[in-house]
N, C-alpha and C positions, 0 to 999 in steps of 0.2 A: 814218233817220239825219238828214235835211235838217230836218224838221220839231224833231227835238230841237235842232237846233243854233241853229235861228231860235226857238225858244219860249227857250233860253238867252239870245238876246241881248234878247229882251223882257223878260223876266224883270230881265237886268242894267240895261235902261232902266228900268224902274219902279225897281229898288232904289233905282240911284242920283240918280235925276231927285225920286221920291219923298220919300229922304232929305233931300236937300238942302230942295228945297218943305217939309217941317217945319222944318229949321234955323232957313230966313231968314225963316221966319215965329214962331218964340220954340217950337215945339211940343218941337222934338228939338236939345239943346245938341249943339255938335260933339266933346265930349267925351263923351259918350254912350256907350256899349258896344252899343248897337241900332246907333247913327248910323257906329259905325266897324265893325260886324259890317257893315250895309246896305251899308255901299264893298269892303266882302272881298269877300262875298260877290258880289255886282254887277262887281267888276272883274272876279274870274276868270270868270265868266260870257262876261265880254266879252273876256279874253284867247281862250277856247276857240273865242269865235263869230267874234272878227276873225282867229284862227289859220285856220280852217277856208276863210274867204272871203279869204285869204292877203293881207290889209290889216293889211301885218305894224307901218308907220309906229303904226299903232292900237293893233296889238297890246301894242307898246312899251311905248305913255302907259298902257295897262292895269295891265300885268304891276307898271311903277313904280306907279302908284296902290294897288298893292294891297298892294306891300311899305313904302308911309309909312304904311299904314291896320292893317298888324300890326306896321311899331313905334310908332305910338301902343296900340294893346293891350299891347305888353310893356311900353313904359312906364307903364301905368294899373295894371299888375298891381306893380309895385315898390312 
């Protein structure tokens, strides 16, 4: 179980570190559906990995990042 929890939070550091590194370099616009999948996906990663290592202050900024990153998807679907 430990090794899944830390392979999640790698995982949620490449998405979102990843992500980003294309934005501010022109590859991936932040309006993207890759680039706001990359933060869903990557925050709840990180919600599950800073739940589990009970770095809840963390978990917080997660859980909010991941709820402005699906209402930009339901705004994009209107």
């Amino acid at each position: 179980m430990n090794i899944l929890i830390e392979s999640l939070g790698w995982i949620a550091s490449v998405l979102i570190v990843g992500s980003y590194a294309l934005n501010i370099t022109g590859r991936l616009q932040a309006e993207s559906k890759w680039y706001i999948l990359a933060n869903i996906i990557g925050g709840f990663f990180f919600v599950i990995n800073t739940y589990f290592h009970q770095a809840y202050p963390s978990m917080v900024v997660n859980f909010i990042w991941v709820i402005i990153a699906i209402v930009m998807i339901a705004k994009k679907k209107k």
